[in-house]
C-alpha positions as CSV (number, residue, x, y, z in Angstrom):
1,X,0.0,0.0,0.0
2,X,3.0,2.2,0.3
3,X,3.5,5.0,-2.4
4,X,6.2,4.4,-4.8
5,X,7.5,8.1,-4.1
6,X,8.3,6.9,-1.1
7,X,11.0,5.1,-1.5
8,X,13.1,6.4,-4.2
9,X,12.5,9.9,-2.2
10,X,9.6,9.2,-7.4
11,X,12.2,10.5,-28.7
12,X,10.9,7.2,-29.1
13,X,8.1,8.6,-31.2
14,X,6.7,5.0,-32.5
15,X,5.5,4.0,-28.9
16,X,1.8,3.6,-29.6
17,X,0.1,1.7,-26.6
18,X,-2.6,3.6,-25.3
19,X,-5.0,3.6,-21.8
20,X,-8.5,4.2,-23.2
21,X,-9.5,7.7,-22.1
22,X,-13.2,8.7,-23.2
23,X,-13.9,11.5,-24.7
24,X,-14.9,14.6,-21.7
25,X,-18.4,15.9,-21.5
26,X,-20.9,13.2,-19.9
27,X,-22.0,16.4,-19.1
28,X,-23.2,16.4,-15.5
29,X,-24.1,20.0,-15.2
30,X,-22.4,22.4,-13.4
31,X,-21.4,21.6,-9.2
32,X,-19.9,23.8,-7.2
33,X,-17.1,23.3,-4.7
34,X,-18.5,22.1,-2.3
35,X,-20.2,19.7,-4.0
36,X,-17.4,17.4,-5.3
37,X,-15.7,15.1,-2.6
38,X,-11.9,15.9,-2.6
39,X,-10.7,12.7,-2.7
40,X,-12.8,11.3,-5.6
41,X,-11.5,14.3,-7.3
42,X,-8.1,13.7,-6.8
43,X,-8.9,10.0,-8.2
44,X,-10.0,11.7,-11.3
45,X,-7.0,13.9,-11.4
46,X,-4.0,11.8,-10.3
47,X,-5.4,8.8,-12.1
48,X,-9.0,7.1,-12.9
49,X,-11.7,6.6,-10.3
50,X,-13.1,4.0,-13.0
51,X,-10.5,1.1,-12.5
52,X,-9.0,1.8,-16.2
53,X,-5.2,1.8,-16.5
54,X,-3.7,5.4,-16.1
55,X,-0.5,6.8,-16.9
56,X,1.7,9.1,-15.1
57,X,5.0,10.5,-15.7
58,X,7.3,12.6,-13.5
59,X,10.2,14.5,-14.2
60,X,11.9,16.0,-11.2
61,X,15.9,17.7,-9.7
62,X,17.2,16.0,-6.5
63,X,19.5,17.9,-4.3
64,X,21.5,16.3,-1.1
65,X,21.5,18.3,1.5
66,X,24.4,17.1,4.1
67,X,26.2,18.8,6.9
68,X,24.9,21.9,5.9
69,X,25.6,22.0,2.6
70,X,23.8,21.6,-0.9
71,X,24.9,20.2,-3.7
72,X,23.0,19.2,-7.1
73,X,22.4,15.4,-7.1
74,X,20.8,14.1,-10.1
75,X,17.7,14.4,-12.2
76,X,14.8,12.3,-11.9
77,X,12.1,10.8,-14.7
78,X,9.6,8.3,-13.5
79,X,6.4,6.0,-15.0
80,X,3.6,5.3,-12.9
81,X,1.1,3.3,-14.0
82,X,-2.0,2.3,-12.0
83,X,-5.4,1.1,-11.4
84,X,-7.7,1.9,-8.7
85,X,-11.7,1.1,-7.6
86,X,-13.7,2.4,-4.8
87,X,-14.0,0.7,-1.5
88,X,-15.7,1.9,1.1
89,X,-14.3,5.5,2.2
90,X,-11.3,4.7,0.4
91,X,-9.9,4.0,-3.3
92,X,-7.8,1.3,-3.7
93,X,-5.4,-0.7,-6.6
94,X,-2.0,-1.2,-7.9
95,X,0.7,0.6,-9.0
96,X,3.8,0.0,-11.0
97,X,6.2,2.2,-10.6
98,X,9.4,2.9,-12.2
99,X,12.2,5.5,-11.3
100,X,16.0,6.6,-13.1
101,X,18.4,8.5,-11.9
102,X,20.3,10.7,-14.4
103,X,23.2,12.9,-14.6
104,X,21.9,16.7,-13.5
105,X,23.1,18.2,-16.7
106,X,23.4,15.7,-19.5
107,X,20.4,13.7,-18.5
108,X,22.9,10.1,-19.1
109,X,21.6,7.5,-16.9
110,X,23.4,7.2,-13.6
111,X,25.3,3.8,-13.0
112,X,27.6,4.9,-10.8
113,X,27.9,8.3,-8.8
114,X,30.4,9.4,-6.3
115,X,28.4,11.4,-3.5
116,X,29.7,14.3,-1.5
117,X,30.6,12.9,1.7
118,X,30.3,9.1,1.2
119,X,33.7,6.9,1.1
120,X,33.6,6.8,-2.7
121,X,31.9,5.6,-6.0
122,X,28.4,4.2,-5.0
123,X,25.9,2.0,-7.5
124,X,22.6,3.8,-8.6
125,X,20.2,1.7,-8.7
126,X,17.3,1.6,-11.1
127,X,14.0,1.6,-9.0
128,X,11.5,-1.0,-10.3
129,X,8.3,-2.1,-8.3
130,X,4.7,-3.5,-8.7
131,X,2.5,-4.2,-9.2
132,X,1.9,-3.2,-5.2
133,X,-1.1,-2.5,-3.3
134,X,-1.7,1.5,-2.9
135,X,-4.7,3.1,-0.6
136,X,-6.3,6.6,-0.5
137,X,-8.6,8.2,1.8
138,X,-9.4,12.0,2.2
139,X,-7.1,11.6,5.7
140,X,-5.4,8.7,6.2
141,X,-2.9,7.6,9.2
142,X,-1.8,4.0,9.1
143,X,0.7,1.1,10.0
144,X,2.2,-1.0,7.2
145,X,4.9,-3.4,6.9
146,X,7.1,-3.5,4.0
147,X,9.1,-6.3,2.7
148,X,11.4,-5.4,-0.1
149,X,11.3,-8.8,-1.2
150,X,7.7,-8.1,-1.6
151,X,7.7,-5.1,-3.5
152,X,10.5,-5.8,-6.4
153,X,14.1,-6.5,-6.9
154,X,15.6,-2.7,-6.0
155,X,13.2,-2.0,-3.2
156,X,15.7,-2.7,-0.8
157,X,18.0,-0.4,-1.7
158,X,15.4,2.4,-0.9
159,X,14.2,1.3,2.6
160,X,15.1,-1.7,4.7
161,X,12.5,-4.2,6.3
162,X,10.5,-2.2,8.1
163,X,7.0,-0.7,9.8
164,X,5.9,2.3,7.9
165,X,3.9,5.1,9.7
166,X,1.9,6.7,6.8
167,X,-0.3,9.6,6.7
168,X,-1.6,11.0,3.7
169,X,-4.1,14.2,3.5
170,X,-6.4,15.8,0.5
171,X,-6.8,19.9,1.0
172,X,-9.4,21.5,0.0
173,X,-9.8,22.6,-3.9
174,X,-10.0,26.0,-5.4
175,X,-10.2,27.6,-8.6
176,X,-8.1,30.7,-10.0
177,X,-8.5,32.1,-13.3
178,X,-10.3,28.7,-15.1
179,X,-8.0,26.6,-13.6
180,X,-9.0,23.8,-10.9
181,X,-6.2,23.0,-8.4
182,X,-6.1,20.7,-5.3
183,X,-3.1,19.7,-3.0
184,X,-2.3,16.3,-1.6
185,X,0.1,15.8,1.3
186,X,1.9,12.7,2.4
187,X,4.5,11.8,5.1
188,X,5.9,8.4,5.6
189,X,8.5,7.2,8.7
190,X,10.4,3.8,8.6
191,X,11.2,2.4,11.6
192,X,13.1,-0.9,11.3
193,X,13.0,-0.8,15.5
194,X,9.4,1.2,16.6
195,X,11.5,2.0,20.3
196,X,13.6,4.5,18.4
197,X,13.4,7.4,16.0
198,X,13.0,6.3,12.3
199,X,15.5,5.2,10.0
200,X,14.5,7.5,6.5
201,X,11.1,9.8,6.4
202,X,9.6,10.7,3.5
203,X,7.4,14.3,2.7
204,X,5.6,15.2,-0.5
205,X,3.4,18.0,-1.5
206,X,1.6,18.0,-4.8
207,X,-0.5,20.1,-6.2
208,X,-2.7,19.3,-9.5
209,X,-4.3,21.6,-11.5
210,X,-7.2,21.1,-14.4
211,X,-9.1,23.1,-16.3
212,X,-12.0,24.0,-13.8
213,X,-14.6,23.3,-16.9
214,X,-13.1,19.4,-16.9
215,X,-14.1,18.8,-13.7
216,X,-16.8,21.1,-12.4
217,X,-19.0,20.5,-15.9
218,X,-17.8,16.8,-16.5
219,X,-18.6,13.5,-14.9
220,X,-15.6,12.2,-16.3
221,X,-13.8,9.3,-14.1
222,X,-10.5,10.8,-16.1
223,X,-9.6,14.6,-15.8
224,X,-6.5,15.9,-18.1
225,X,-4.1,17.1,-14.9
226,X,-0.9,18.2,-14.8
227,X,1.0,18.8,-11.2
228,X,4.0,20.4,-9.4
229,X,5.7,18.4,-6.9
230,X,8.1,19.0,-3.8
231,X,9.4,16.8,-1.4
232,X,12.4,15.9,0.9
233,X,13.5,12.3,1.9
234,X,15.8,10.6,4.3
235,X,19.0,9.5,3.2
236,X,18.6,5.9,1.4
237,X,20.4,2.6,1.9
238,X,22.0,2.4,-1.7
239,X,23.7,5.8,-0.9
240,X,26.2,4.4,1.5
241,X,26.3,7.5,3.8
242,X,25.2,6.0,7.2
243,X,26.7,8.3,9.9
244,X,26.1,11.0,8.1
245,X,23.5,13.4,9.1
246,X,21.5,15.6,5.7
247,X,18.6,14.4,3.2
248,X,17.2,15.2,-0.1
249,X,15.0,17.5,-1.2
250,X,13.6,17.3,-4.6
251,X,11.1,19.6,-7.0
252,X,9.4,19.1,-10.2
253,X,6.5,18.5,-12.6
254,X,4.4,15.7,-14.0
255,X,1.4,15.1,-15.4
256,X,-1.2,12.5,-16.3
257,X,-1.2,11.0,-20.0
258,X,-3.3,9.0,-22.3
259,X,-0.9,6.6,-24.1
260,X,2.5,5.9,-23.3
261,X,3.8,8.3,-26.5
262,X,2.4,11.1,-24.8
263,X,5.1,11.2,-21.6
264,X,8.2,13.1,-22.5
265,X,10.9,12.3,-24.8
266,X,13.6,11.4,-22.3
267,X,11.5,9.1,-20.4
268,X,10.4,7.0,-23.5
269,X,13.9,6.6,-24.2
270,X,14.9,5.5,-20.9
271,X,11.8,2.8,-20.8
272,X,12.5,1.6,-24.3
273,X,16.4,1.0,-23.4
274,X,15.6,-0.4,-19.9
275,X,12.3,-1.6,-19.8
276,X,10.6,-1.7,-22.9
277,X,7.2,-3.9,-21.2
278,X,6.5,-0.3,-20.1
279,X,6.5,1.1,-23.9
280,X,4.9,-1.7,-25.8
281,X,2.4,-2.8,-23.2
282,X,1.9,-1.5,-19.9
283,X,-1.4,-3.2,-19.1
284,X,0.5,-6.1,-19.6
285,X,1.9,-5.7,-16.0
286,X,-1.3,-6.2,-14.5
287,X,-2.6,-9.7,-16.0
């Protein structure tokens, strides 16, 4: 159920598989704000409240922050695909999610990197998981055990065995000048030994915007969104920097697509060279 963000911190024209996406307008008449419930909203925003396969891409910068200092760390493109169904006060499914680390400036996929501070050249791994379990609710505050095992190959690298104190929040929406925005909060603590502080914490802030006219004058389970995102992270396993006191903070923008072709350039690359199920059939990962 944990967020794939959590752990890593989230011109290959031909690529042609699609996730259906009806055309807008069931038209619903027009609801005001206080009408629509926030977190059905952000369903429709961050994915599909219909149980349809959605795509998601994220292109982000990651700085280390340590001893005081920061320092550019790398840049950051990610795939998320998922599926989610309502269940009670909640909406639940699975996501896939994959992550690369790239060089700052060139955009070269990191293999190796030598970090400021650590003991010398460290492996950067490629994060791969899912599908896993993923759960929303307008305010949500759980316990959940992860298992790297569980989660895919690399997951270890990002977080150890551990219990996971997650709490995860949807604000409010407003609209400004056509445009529909709502933020989503989440903060995540691993604690491999729940007597002690935690081992890595995770924050994230995102913000999605729409046109207002696609969600307040559409039943649509599928919004066209586009969001910012911030967060800062704990220092991870595959770093090699324990004794070292700093953590990441990251910024950047995504968005929600309707085929595969449509998430940037660089990313389709990436996928095709690296994981090319992704680019010629991402359903595929959930049969």
């Amino acid at each position: 159920m944990i967020h794939r963000r959590f752990f890593i911190g989230t011109a290959c024209a031909a690529a042609t598989a699609t996730a259906a996406r009806p055309a807008l307008g069931h038209a619903a008449g027009h609801r005001e704000l206080a009408e629509l419930d926030p977190l059905e909203t952000m369903i429709r925003l961050r994915a599909r409240s219909d149980g349809e396969l959605s795509i998601a891409w994220l292109h982000a910068q990651r700085e280390l922050v340590l001893d005081g200092e920061i320092t550019p760390f790398c840049a950051l493109y990610a795939l998320v695909l998922t599926k989610f169904r309502k269940e009670e006060d909640a909406y639940v499914g699975k996501t896939v999610e994959i992550t690369y680390y790239c060089d700052p400036k060139t955009e070269d996929l990191l293999t190796t990197t030598t970090i400021r501070g650590g003991s010398g050249p460290v492996e950067v791994p490629i994060y791969r998981a899912g599908p896993m379990d993923v759960r929303f609710k307008r305010s949500l505050d759980e316990w959940e055990r992860h298992e790297p095992a569980a989660q895919g190959a690399s997951s270890g690298d990002f977080a150890p065995a551990s219990d996971v104190h997650l709490v995860r929040g949807v604000r409010d929406p407003y609209v400004l000048n056509g445009n529909f925005y709502l933020r989503a909060d989440e903060y995540g603590r691993v604690y491999t030994d729940t007597t002690k502080p935690p081992v890595v914490f995770y924050r994230e802030w995102l913000v999605w915007k729409a046109k207002a006219e696609d969600v307040l004058a559409s039943d649509s389970p599928d919004v066209p969104s586009s969001f910012n995102y911030s967060a800062a992270s704990g220092l991870r396993p595959w770093m090699k920097l324990e004794g070292k006191t700093g953590h990441t903070m990251e910024n950047g923008v995504g968005g929600k697509v309707g085929s595969i072709g449509e998430v940037p350039p660089r990313l389709i690359a990436l996928l095709s060279e690296n994981d090319p199920q992704a680019v010629q059939s991402p359903e595929s990962y959930f049969s």
